[in-house]
N, C-alpha and C positions, 0 to 999 in steps of 0.2 A: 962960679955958678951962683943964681941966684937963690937963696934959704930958702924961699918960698913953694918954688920948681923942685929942689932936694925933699921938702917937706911931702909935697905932690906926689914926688915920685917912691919914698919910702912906703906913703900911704897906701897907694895902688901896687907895689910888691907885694904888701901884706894883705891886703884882701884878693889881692889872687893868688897866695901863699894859701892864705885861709877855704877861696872856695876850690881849688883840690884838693884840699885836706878833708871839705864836707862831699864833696863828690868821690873822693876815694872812699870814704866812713860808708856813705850811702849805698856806693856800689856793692863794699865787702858787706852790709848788712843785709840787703837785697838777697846774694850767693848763699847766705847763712840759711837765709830764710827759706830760700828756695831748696836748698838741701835740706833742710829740717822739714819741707813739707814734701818730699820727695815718699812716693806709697812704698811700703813695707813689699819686699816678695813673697815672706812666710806671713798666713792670717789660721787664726785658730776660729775654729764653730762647732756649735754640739757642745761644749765643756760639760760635764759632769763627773760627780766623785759619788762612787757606792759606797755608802756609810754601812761599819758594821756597831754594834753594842758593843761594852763593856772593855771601850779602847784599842781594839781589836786593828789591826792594820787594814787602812783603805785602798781604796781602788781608785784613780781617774785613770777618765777616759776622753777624746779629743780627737776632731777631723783636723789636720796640720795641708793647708792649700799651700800652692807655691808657685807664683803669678811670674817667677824668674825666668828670666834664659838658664838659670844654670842650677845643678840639686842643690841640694843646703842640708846640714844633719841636723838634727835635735843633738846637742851635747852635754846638756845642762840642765839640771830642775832642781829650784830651789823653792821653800815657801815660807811665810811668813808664820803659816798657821799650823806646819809641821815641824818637827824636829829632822825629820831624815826624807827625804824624796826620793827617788830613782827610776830609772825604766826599768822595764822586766817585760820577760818575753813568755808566754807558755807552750811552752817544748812539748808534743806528744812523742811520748816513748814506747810505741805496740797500747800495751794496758793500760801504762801509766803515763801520767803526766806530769812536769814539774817546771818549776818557775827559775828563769838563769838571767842573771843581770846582765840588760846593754848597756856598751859603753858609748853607741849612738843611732839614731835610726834616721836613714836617707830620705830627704821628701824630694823625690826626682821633678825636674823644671818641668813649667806648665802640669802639674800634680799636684797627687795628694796622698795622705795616709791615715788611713784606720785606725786611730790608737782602740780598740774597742775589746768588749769582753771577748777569752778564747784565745787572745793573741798577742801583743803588745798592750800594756798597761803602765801606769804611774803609779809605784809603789809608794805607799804612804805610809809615814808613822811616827809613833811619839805628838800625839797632836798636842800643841801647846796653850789648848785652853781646850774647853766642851764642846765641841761640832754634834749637832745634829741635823736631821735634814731637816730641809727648809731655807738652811742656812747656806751662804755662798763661801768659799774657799777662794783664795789668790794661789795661783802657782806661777811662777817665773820661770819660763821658758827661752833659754838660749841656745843659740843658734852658728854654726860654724863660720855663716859671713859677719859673726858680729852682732845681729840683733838679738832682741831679747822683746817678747812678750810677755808683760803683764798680764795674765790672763784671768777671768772670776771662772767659776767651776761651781755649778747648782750643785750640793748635797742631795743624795734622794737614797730614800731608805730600798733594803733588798726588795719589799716590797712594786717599789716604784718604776725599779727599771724592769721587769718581765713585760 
């Protein structure tokens, strides 16, 4: 065989070697892309946090939509600006009423849910620096298919929300 023809032909292996190596890169970054812009099925609106004085445990509150075919629960709240998060539900008991920890709450497909005063709330506490209103709160909100919202949360004094 002629070296020349050998040379030719090594050459043209390699850059057809090379371009499906850059059309496989492309395709799988494409795929990545397109999953990563792929829309959320849980969306939060409304966010607010009822500030109390003197360190006092807070309150968020949150509309949880859910654009899925399928429910999804809340399982998780964590924040950056509290020491301890949680859900909590207020339980009417005849007279009384009192507050019982969830361990998750359904947002059923094509829905929503209320987190609002009177019923399901976002326990807050140990805030790890001075919150007042005015100011915005992050809570991080997970989700049982997996997602997780970042969410901001208006502060607004007792005043603010009636």
């Amino acid at each position: 065989m002629n070296p020349i023809t050998t040379k030719v032909r090594t050459l043209s292996a390699s850059a057809g070697a090379a371009a499906v190596a850059l059309s496989l890169s492309l395709s799988l970054a494409f795929i990545g892309h397109a999953q990563a812009a792929a829309p959320q099925a849980i969306t939060a609106k409304d966010a607010w946090v009822r500030w109390l004085p003197n360190n006092l445990p807070a309150a968020g509150y949150v509309t949880l939509v859910n654009a899925g075919d399928k429910p999804v629960d809340l399982v998780d709240i964590s924040s950056s600006d509290y020491g301890d998060a949680m859900l909590h539900q207020t339980v009417s008991n005849g007279s009384s009423q009192k507050m019982v920890m969830v361990d998750k709450l359904t947002i059923p497909a094509h829905g929503q849910v209320a987190i609002a005063p009177g019923g399901y709330h976002l326990m807050l506490e140990d805030a790890k620096h001075k919150i007042a209103p005015g100011d915005t709160v992050r809570l991080k909100l997970k989700f049982s298919d997996g997602a997780t919202l970042d969410t901001p949360f208006a502060v607004k004094s007792p005043a603010q929300t009636k």
